[in-house]
N, C-alpha and C positions, 0 to 999 in steps of 0.2 A: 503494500500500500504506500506507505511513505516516501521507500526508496525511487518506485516508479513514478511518483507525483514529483520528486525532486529532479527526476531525469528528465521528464515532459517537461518541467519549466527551464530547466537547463537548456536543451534542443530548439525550444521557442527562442529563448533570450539571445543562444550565438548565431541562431538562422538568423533572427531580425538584425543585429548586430554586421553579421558576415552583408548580410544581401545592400544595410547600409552603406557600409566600407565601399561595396562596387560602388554605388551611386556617387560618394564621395569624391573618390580615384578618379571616377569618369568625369567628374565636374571639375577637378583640379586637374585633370591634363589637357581639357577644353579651354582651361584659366592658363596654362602653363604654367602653374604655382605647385608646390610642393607634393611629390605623391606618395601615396603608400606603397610603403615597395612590395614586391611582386611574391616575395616569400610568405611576407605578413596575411596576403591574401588566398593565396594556397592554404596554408597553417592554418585558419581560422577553418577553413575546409574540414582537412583533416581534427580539428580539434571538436567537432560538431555541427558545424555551420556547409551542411555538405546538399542540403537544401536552398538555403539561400546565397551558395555561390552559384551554382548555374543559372537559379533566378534572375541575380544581382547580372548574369553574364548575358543571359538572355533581355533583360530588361533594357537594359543599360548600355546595349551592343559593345560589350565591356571584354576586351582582352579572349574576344572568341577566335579569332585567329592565333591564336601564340600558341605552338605545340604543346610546351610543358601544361598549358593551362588544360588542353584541350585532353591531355594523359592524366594527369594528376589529380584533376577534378573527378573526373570519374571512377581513378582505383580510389579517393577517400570514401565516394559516394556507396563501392561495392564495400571497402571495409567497415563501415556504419553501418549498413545493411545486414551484416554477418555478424556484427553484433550486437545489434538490435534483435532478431533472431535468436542467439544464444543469449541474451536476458529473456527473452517470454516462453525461451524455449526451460529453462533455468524457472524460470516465475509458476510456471504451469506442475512440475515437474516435482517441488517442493509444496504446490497445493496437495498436488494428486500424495506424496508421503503423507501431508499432515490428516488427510481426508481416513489413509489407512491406519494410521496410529490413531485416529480419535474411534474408526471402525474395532480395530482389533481392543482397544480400551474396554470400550463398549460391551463388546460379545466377553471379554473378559474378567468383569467385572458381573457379570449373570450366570460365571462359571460354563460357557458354553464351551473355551475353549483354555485351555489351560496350558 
């Protein structure tokens, strides 16, 4: 419960964060003022924000030609994906235990099974 409500707001805050950043970049190299550099925006990917970088890339027609971006974006997007997966896969899996420890409790506590 807790931990999943802490990861959903986590995921919302760097996507909104990450998909910003494009918009930022894009408006400062339009300015020719100061950019964020191109690591910081990959990273933010990779750090959870693997939603609102292709967003932010598609919105913003933001750095969609750059090879690294056009690689990099998407192995972050498959590894969040894979472990997103392995959390519910993990969340489920720890239901399904406590469901049988409160079953086998149960029957044993009526002496059915000892």
């Amino acid at each position: 419960g807790f931990l999943i409500n802490v990861l959903v707001v986590y995921y919302l805050l760097i996507n909104a964060a990450t998909f910003t950043a494009y918009g930022v970049d894009k408006h400062k190299a339009i300015k020719n003022q100061w950019r964020i550099p191109e690591a910081t925006l990959i990273g933010m990917a990779f750090l959870g924000g693997f939603i609102g970088a292709p967003l932010g890339m598609l919105a913003f027609h933001h750095k969609t030609r750059k090879l690294k971006f056009r690689i990099l974006i998407p192995v972050a997007i498959i590894l969040h994906i894979i472990l997103i997966i392995f959390i519910v896969v993990t969340v489920i899996n720890l239901f399904i235990l406590q469901l049988v420890v409160l079953w086998q409790e149960n029957y044993n506590t009526q002496g059915i099974f000892v």
